[in-house]
C-alpha positions as CSV (number, residue, x, y, z in Angstrom):
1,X,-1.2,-40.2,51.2
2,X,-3.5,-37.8,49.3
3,X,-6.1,-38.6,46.6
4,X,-7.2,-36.4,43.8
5,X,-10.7,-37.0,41.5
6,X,-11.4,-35.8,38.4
7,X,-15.2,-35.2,37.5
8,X,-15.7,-33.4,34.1
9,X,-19.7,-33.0,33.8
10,X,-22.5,-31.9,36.5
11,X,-23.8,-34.8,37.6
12,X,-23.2,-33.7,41.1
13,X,-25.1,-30.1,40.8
14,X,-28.6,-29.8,42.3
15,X,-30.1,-30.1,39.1
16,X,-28.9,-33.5,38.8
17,X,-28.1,-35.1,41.9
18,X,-32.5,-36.2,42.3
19,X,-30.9,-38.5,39.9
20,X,-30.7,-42.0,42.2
21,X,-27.8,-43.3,40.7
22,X,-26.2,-39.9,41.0
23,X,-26.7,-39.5,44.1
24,X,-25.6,-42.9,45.1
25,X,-22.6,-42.1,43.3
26,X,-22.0,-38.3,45.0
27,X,-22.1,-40.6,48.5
28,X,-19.4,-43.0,47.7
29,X,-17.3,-39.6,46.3
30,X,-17.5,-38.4,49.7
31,X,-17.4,-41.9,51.6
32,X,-14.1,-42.4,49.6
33,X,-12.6,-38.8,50.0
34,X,-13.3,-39.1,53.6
35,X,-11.5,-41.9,54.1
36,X,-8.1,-42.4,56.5
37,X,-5.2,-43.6,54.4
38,X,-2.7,-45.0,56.7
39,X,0.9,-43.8,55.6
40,X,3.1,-45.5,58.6
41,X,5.5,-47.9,56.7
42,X,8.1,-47.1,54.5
43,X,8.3,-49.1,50.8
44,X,10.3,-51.9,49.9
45,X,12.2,-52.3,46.7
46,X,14.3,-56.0,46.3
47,X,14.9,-58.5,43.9
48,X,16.3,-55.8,41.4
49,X,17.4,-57.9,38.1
50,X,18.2,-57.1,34.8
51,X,18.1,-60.0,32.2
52,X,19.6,-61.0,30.1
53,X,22.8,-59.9,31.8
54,X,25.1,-59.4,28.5
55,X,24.2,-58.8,24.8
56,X,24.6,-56.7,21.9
57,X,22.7,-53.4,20.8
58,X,20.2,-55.3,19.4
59,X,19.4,-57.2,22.8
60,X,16.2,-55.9,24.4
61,X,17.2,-55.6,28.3
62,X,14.4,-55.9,31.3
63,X,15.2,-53.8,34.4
64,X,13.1,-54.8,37.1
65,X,11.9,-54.9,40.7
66,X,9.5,-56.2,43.4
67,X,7.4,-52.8,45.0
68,X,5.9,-53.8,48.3
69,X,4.3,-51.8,51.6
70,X,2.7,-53.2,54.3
71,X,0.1,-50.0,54.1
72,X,-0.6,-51.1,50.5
73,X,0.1,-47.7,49.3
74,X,1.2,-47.9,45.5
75,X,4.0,-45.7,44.8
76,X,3.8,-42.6,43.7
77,X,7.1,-42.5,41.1
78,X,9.4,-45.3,40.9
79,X,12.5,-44.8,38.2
80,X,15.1,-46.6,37.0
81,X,18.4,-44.7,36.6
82,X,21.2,-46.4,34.1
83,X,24.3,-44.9,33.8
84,X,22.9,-41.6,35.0
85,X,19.8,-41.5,32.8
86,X,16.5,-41.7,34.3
87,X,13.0,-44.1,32.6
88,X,10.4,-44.6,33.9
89,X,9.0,-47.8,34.9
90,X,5.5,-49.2,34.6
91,X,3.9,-52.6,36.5
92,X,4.6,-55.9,34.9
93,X,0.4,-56.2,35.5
94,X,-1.3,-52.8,35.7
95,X,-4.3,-54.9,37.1
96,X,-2.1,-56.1,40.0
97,X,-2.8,-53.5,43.4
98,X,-1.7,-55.7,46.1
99,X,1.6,-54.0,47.3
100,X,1.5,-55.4,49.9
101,X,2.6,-59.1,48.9
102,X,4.5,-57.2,46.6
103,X,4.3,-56.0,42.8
104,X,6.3,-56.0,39.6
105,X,7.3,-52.8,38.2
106,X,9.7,-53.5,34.7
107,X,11.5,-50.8,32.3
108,X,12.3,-52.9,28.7
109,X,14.9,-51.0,26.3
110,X,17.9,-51.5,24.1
111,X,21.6,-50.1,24.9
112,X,24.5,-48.7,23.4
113,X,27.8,-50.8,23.5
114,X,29.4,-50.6,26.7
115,X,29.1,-51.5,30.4
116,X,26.3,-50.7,32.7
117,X,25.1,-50.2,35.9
118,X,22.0,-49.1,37.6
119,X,19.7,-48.3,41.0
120,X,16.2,-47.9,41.3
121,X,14.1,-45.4,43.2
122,X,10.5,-45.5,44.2
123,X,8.1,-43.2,46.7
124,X,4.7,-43.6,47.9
125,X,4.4,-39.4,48.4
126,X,5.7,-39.6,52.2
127,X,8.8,-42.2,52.3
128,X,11.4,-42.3,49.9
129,X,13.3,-45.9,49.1
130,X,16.5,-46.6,46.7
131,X,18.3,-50.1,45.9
132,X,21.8,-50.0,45.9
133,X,24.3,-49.6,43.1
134,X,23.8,-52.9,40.6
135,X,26.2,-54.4,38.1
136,X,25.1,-55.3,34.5
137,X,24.3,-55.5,31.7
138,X,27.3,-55.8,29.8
139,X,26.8,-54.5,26.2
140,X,29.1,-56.2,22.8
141,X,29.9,-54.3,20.1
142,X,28.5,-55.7,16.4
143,X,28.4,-54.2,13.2
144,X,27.4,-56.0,10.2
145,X,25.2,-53.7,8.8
146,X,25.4,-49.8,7.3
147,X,23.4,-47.3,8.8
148,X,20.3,-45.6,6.7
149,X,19.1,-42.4,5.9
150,X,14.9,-42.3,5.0
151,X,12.6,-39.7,4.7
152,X,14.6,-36.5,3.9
153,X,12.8,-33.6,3.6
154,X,12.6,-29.7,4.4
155,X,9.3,-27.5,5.1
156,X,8.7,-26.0,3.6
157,X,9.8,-27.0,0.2
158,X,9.5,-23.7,-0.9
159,X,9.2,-20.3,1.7
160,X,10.3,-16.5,1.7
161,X,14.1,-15.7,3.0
162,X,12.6,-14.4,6.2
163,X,11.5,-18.3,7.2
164,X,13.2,-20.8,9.3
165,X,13.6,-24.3,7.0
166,X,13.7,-27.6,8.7
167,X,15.5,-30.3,7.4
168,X,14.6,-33.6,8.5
169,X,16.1,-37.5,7.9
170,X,15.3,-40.5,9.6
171,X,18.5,-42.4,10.9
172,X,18.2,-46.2,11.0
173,X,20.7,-49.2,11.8
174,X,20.1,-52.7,11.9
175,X,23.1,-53.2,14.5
176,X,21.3,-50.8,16.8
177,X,24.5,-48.5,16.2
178,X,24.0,-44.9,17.5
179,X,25.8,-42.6,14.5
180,X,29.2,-40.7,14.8
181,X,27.4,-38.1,13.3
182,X,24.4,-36.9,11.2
183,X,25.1,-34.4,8.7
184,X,22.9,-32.3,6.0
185,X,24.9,-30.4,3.1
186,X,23.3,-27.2,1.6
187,X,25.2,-25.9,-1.4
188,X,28.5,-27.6,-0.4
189,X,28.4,-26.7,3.2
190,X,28.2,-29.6,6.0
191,X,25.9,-29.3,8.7
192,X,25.9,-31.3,12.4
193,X,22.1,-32.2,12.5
194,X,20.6,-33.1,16.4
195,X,18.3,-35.7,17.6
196,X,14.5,-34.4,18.2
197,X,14.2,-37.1,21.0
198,X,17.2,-37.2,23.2
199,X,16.3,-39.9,24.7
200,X,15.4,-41.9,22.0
201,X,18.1,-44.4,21.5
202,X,16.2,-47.2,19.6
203,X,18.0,-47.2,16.2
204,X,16.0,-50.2,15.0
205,X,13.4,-48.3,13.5
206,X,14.6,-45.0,13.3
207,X,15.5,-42.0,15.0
208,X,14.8,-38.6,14.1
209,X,17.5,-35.9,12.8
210,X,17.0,-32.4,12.0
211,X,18.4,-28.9,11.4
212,X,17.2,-25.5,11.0
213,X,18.6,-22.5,9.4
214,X,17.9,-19.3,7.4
215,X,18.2,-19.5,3.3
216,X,19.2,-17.0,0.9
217,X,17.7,-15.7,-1.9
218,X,17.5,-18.3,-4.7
219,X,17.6,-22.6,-5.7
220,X,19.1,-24.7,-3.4
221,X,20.3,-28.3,-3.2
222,X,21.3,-30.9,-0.3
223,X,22.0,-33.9,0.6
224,X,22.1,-35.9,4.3
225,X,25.3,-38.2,5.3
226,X,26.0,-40.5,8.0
227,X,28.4,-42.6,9.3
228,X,28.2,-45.4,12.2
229,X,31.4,-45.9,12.9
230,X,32.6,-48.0,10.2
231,X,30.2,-47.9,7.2
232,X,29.4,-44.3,5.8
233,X,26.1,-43.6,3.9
234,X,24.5,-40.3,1.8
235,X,21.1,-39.3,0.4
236,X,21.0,-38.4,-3.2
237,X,21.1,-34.6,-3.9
238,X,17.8,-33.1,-4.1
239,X,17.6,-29.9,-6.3
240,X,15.3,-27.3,-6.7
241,X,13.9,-25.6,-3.4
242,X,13.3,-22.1,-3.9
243,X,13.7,-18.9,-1.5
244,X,11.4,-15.8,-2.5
245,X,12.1,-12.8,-1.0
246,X,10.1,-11.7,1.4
247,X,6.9,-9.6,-0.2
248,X,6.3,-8.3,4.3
249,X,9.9,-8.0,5.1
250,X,10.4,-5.4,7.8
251,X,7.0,-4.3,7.2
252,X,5.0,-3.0,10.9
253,X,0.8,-3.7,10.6
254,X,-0.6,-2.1,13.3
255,X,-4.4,-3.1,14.2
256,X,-6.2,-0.2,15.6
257,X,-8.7,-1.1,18.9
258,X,-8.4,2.8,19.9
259,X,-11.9,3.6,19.3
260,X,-13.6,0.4,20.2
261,X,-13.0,-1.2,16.9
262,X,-13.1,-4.5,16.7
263,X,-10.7,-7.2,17.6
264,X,-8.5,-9.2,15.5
265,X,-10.4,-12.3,16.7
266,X,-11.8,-13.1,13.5
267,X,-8.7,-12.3,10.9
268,X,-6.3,-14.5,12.6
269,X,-6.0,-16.2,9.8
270,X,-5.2,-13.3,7.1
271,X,-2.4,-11.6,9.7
272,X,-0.7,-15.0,10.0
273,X,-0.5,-15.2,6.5
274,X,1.0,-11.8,6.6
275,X,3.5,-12.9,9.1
276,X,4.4,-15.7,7.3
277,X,5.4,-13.2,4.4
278,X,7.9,-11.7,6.5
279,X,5.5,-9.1,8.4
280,X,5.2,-8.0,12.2
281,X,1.8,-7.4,13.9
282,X,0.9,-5.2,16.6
283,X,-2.7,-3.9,18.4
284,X,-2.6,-0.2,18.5
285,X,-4.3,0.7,21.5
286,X,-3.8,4.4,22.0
287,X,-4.6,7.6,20.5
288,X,-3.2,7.9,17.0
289,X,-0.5,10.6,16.4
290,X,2.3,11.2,14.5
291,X,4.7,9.5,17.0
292,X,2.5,6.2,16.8
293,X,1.9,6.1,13.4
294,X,5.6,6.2,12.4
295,X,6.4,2.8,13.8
296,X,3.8,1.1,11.1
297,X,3.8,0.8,7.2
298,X,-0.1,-0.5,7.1
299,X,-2.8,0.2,9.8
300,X,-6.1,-1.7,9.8
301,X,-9.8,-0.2,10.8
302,X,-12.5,-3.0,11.1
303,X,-16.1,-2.9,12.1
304,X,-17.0,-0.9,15.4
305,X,-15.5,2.3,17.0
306,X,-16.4,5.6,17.4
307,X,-15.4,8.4,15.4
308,X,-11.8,9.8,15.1
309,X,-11.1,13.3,16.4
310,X,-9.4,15.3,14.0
311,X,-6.2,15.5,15.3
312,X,-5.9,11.8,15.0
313,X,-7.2,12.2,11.2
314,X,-4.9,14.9,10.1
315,X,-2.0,12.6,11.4
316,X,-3.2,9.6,9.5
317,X,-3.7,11.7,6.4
318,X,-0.4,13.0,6.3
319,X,0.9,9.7,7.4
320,X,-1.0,8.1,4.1
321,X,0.5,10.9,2.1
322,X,4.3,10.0,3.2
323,X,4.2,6.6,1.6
324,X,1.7,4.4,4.3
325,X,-1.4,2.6,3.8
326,X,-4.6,1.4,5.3
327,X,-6.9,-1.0,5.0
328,X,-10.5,-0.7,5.9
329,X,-12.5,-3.8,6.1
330,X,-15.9,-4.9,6.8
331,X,-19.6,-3.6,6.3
332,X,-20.6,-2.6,9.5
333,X,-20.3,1.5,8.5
334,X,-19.6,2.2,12.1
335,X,-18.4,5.7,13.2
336,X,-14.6,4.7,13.0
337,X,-15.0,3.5,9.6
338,X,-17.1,6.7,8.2
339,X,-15.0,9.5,9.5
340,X,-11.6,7.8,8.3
341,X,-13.2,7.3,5.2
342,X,-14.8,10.7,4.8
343,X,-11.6,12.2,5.4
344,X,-10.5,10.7,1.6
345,X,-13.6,12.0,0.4
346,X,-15.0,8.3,0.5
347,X,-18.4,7.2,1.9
348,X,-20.4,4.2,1.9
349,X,-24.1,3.5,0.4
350,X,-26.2,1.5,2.8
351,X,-27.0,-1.4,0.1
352,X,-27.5,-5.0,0.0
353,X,-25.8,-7.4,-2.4
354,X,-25.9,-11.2,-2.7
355,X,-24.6,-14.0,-1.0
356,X,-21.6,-16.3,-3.2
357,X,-18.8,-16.0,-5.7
358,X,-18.5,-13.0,-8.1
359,X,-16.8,-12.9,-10.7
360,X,-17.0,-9.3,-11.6
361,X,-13.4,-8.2,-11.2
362,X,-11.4,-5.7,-12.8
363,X,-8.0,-7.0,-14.2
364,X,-4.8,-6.6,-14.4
365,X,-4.1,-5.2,-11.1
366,X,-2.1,-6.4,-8.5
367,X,-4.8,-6.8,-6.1
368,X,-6.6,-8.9,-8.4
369,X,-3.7,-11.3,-9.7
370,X,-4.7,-14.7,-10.4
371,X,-7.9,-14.5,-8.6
372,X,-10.9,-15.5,-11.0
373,X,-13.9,-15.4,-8.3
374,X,-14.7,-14.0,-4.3
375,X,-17.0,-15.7,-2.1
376,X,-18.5,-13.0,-0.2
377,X,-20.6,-14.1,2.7
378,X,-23.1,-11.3,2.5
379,X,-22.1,-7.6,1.9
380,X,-24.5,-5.2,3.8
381,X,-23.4,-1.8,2.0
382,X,-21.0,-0.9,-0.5
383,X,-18.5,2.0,-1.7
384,X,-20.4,5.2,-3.7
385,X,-17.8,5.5,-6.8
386,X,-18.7,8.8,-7.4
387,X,-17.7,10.2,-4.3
388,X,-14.3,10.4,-5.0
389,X,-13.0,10.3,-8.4
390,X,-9.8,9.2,-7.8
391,X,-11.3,6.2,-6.4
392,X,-11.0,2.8,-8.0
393,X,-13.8,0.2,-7.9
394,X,-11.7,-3.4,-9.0
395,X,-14.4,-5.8,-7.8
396,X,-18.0,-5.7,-7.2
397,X,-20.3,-8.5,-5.8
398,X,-22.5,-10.8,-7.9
399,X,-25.6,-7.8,-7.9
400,X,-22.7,-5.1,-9.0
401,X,-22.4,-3.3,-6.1
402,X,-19.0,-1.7,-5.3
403,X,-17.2,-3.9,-3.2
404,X,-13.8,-3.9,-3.2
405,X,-11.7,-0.4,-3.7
406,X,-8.9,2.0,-3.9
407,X,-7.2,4.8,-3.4
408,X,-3.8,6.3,-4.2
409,X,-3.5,8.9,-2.1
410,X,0.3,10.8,-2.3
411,X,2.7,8.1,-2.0
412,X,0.3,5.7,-0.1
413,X,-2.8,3.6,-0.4
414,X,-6.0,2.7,0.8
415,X,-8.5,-0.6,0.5
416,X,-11.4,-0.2,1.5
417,X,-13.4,-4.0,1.5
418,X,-17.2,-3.8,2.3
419,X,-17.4,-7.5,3.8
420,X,-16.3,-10.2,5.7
421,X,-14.8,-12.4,2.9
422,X,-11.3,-12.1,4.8
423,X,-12.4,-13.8,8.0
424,X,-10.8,-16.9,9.2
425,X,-14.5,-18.6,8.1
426,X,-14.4,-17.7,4.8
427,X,-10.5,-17.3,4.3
428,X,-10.0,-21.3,3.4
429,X,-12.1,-20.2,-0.2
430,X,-8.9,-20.4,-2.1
431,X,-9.3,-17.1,-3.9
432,X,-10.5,-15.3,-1.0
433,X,-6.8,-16.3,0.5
434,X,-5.1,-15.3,-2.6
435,X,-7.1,-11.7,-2.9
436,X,-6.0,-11.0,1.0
437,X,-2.7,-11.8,0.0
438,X,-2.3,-9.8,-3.2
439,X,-3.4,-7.0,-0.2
440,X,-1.2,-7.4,2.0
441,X,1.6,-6.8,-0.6
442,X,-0.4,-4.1,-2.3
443,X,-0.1,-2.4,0.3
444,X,3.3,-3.1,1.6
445,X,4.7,-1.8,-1.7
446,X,4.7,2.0,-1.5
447,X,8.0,4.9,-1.2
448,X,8.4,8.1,0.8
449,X,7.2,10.9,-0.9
450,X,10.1,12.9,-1.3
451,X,9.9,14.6,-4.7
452,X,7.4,17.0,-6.8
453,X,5.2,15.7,-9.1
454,X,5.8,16.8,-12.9
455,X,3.2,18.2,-15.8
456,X,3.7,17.3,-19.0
457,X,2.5,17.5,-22.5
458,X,-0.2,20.2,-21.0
459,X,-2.4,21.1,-24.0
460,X,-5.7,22.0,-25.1
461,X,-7.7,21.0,-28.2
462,X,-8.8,22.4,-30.1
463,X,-6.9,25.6,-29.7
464,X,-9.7,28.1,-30.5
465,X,-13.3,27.5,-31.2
466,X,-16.6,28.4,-30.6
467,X,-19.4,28.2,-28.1
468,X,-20.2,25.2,-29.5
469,X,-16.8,23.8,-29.1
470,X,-15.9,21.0,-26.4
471,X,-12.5,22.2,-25.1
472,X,-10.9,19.1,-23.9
473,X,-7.8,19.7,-21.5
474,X,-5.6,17.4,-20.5
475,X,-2.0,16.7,-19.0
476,X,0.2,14.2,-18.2
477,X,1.1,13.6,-14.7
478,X,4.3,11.8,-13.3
479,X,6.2,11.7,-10.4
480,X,9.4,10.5,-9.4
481,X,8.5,8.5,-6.0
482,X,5.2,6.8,-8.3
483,X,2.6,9.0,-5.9
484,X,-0.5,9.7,-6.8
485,X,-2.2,12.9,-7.2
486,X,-4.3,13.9,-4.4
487,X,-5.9,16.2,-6.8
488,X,-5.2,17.3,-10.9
489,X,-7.3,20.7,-11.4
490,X,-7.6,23.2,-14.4
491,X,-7.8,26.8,-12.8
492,X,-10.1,28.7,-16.0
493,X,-10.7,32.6,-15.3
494,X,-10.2,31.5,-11.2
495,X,-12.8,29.0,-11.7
496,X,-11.5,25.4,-10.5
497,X,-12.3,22.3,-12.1
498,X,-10.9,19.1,-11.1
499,X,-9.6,16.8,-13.8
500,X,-10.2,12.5,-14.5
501,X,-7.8,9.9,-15.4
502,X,-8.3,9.2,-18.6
503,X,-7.4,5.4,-17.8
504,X,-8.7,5.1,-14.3
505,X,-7.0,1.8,-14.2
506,X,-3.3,3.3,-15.1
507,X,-1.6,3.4,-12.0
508,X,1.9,3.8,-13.3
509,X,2.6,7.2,-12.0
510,X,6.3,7.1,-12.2
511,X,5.9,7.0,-15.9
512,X,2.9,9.2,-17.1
513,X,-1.0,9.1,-16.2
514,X,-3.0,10.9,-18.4
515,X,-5.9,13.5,-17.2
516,X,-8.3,15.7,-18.7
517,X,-11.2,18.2,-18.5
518,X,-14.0,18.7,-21.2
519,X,-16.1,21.9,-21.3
520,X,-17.9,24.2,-23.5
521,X,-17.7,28.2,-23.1
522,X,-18.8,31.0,-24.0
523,X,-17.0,33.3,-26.0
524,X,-14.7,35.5,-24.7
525,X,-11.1,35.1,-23.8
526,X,-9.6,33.0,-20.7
527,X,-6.9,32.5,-18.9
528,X,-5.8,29.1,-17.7
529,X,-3.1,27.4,-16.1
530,X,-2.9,23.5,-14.5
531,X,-2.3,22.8,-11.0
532,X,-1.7,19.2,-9.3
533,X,-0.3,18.2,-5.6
534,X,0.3,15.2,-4.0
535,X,-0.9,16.1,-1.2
536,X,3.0,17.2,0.2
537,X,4.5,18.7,-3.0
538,X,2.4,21.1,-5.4
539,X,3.3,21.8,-8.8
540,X,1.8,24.8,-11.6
541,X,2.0,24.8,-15.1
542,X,2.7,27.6,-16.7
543,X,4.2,29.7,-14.2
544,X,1.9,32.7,-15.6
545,X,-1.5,32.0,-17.3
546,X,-2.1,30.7,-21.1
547,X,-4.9,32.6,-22.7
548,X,-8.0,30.9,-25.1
549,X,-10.0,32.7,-27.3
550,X,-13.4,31.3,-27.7
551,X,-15.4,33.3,-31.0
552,X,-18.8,34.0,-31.5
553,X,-20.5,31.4,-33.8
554,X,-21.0,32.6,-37.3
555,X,-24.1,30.8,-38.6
556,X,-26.3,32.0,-36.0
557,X,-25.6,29.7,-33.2
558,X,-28.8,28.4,-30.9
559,X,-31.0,31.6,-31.3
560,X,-29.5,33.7,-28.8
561,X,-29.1,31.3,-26.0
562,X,-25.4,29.3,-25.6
563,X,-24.9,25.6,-23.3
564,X,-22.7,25.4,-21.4
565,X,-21.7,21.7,-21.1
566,X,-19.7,20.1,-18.5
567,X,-18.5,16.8,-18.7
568,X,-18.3,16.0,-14.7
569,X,-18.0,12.2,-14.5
570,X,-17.2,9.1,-16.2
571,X,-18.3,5.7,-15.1
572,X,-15.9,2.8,-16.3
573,X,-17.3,-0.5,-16.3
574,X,-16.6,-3.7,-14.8
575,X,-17.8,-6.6,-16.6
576,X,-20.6,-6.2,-18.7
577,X,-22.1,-3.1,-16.8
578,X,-22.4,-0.2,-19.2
579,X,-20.9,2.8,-19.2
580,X,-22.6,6.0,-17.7
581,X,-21.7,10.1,-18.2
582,X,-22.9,12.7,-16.5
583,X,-23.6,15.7,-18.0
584,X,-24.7,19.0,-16.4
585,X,-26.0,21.4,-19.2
586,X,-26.5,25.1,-18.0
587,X,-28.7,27.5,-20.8
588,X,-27.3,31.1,-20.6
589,X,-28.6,34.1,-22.6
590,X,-26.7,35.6,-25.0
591,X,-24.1,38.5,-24.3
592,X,-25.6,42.1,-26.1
């Protein structure tokens, strides 16, 4: 017979063993483990007993037996089998080790109606020993009393149609009567409901039921029944549980590690939520290509990496532009973060900000439902919103630096966050939870991009003018499949100029998004037309040129120079920060 020790510190590694009472004790370790264990008789079982002999369910019955060997080895199992199910049994005194004038092992329980028998078997790891078949106990039959249902519930009381719901009752009897069945009803339909414990057969104080199942769409209501036998018993309906669909359902996130970014380690806790909205999750590990990229709606690019070739960044564009999104988190500015980013015209500024909640968001937007403030831990750079000005700032830090952003780019999107406020650290501040959330489904709600984009309403005004006119063109933009424009231009004499969302908060491109271009010219006489693609489908308006006449001024204009004035970007604000235009003013002389 064999021993086994557990030590769970060093107090036997050189550093401590000096120690005298460690190394007093590291002797007696090895005095003990070297020790002979004699193994040479084989275990007794007898006086095997169960009392009381006969009863009713109620009746607590005592199995037990006398353990001895002459080597005074204890044993290493020793069971009790009734009626073909096997307990465990435990000494009558745990501090009683002397087997060999025998010890008391005892296994107490309750039983169903019926008769009995039972044999006991016991091992001390080399000799095996059984009693023989025994008689008893002899079980009677009472019931007095109905059986109880308590504690009915489901979890969760309200989840998405993708989720497994438990429901749960506690089944009690005061006859100890095991029930002829356990049923829940959902909306009129009966369901057999299974012990958690099959072994549990104590009925006195309860015994667990439950069933699982899929919901649809919608309220439900149920009710748990039972019946012992002879008395019947039913929960009261409860009303009310909803089913949501599921915001993730079918929808692939792929976490990209292909560059040396960074693990998902740290936003365990945001991709379980996603998962629990219905949402798969998978490491992408390899090279990213078209064929990769297919099998995922969202990809993710934290902190770390190197850059991307641009193979791999021609296949995410056009991947983005099909009706995909990504989501760029955390403040590192590492190469895998900058060229993705640069490749939508999107870069960072290496700045600071400040440590707590901000309230400085931009609402209504999805993104930002609900959510009033965001702990950010401490944002080490932020997003330059002139870089791209298609891109949407929607919440900055407490100092006002550009935090959180977007970008509709064809039929898909991209978030870029510049900190860590979506780590499982900071993910229990409740708003942090609900902003990764809104994400997720931000994200998760784009279509193909399978049709043109449409002009309307192209004008400009005034009509004619003067040098000193502003010339303000503008369009409405729509398309069928709500993409974005991956750029709005107005093509003057050859000369491109890109054209601003009026609104850069109006995201409804299915319906119309205004854009425009203000500029002052000389005179002369100019062709025009209006261009916009989203990034797949490209679209002209007119199909030849319209023509604008600008005149000379008549009262003299500025002395023989003319401005030309170009109105190249406009700065929303968020909050109270004001707003900014940038002008570029160019003095030309005077046509002879």
């Amino acid at each position: 017979m064999g021993k086994i020790l557990w030590i769970v510190d060093e107090i036997l590694d050189n550093t401590q063993i000096s120690s005298a009472n460690n190394r007093l004790f590291g002797l007696n370790v090895l005095r003990w483990m070297s020790e002979n264990k004699i193994n040479d008789f084989i275990p007794n079982l007898s006086n095997g007993n169960v009392d009381p002999i006969e009863g009713n369910p109620t009746t607590f019955f005592n199995f037990s037996v006398v353990y001895t060997d002459q080597d005074n080895n204890g044993p290493m199992n020793i069971s009790l089998n009734v009626n073909g199910n096997t307990y465990q049994m435990e000494k009558q005194n745990p501090l009683d080790f002397n087997y060999k004038d025998g010890v008391i092992f005892q296994y107490i329980t309750t039983l169903q109606n019926g008769t009995y028998n039972y044999f006991i078997n016991a091992s001390d790891g080399e000799h095996n020993v059984s009693t023989t078949l025994l008689t008893g106990p002899n079980v009677n039959y009472i019931n007095s009393n109905p059986p109880e249902l308590n504690f009915g519930m489901v979890s969760p009381i309200e989840g998405f149609e993708h989720q497994i719901f438990t429901f749960r009752a506690n089944y009690s009897d005061k006859d100890n009567n095991a029930p002829k069945f356990v049923n829940i009803s959902i909306d009129g339909d009966s369901f057999e409901m299974y012990k958690i414990n099959l072994l549990d057969n104590y009925y006195l104080d309860g015994v667990i039921y439950e069933y699982k199942t899929l919901l649809d769409i919608g309220l439900h209501q149920y009710f748990f029944n039972t019946s012992d036998g002879e008395f019947n018993s039913s929960t009261i309906v409860n009303v009310g549980h909803l089913v949501n669909p599921s915001p993730l359902k079918d929808i692939r996130i792929g976490w990209i590690t292909s560059h040396g970014e960074n693990s998902n380690i740290s936003y365990i806790d945001m991709l379980n939520n996603a998962i629990h909205m219905g949402a798969e999750v998978e490491i992408i590990n390899s090279a990213i290509n078209n064929v990769i990229l297919q099998d995922f709606d969202i990809v993710v690019v934290n902190d770390g990496g190197i850059s991307w070739s641009s193979n791999e960044l021609d296949s995410l564009e056009d991947w983005v532009i099909d009706g995909n999104s990504v989501l760029i988190l955390g403040d590192e500015r590492d190469y895998s973060q900058i060229s993705v980013s640069s490749r939508f015209n999107v870069f960072y500024l290496s700045q600071s900000g400040y440590v707590g909640n901000s309230t400085q968001i931009y609402h209504p937007h999805n993104v930002t439902n609900d959510v009033s403030k965001v702990y950010f831990p401490y944002p080490t750079c932020s997003i330059s919103s002139s870089s791209n000005i298609y891109l949407t700032p929607i919440i900055n830090d407490a100092s006002g630096l550009n935090t959180v952003s977007y970008l509709q780019y064809g039929s898909g999107k991209l978030l870029w966050i510049t900190d860590d406020c979506f780590t499982n650290l900071y993910l229990n501040e409740a708003d942090n939870n609900l902003l990764s959330n809104n994400t997720w489904k931000w994200l998760a709600n784009t279509s193909p991009n399978l049709n043109a984009p449409n002009i309307n309403n192209a004008e400009v005004n005034p009509s004619t003018g003067s040098p000193s006119t502003i010339f303000k063109f503008y369009l409405y933009y729509s398309d069928l499949d709500d993409s974005a424009p991956t750029d709005v231009s107005i093509i003057i004499n050859g000369t491109i100029y890109q054209m601003e969302r009026q609104d850069i908060y109006n995201d409804n491109y299915f319906v119309s998004v205004i854009y425009n271009f203000s500029i002052q010219l000389s005179a002369g006489t100019y062709s025009y037309y209006f261009n916009v693609t989203d990034g797949k489908y490209n679209t002209s308006y007119p199909l030849g040129e319209l023509q604008l006449i600008v005149q000379e001024d008549t009262n003299g204009g500025n002395g023989g120079d003319n401005t030309l004035i170009i109105i190249i970007g406009i700065t929303i604000p968020i909050a109270s920060v004001a707003v900014a235009v940038t002008l570029i003013i160019i003095k030309r002389k005077k046509a002879i």
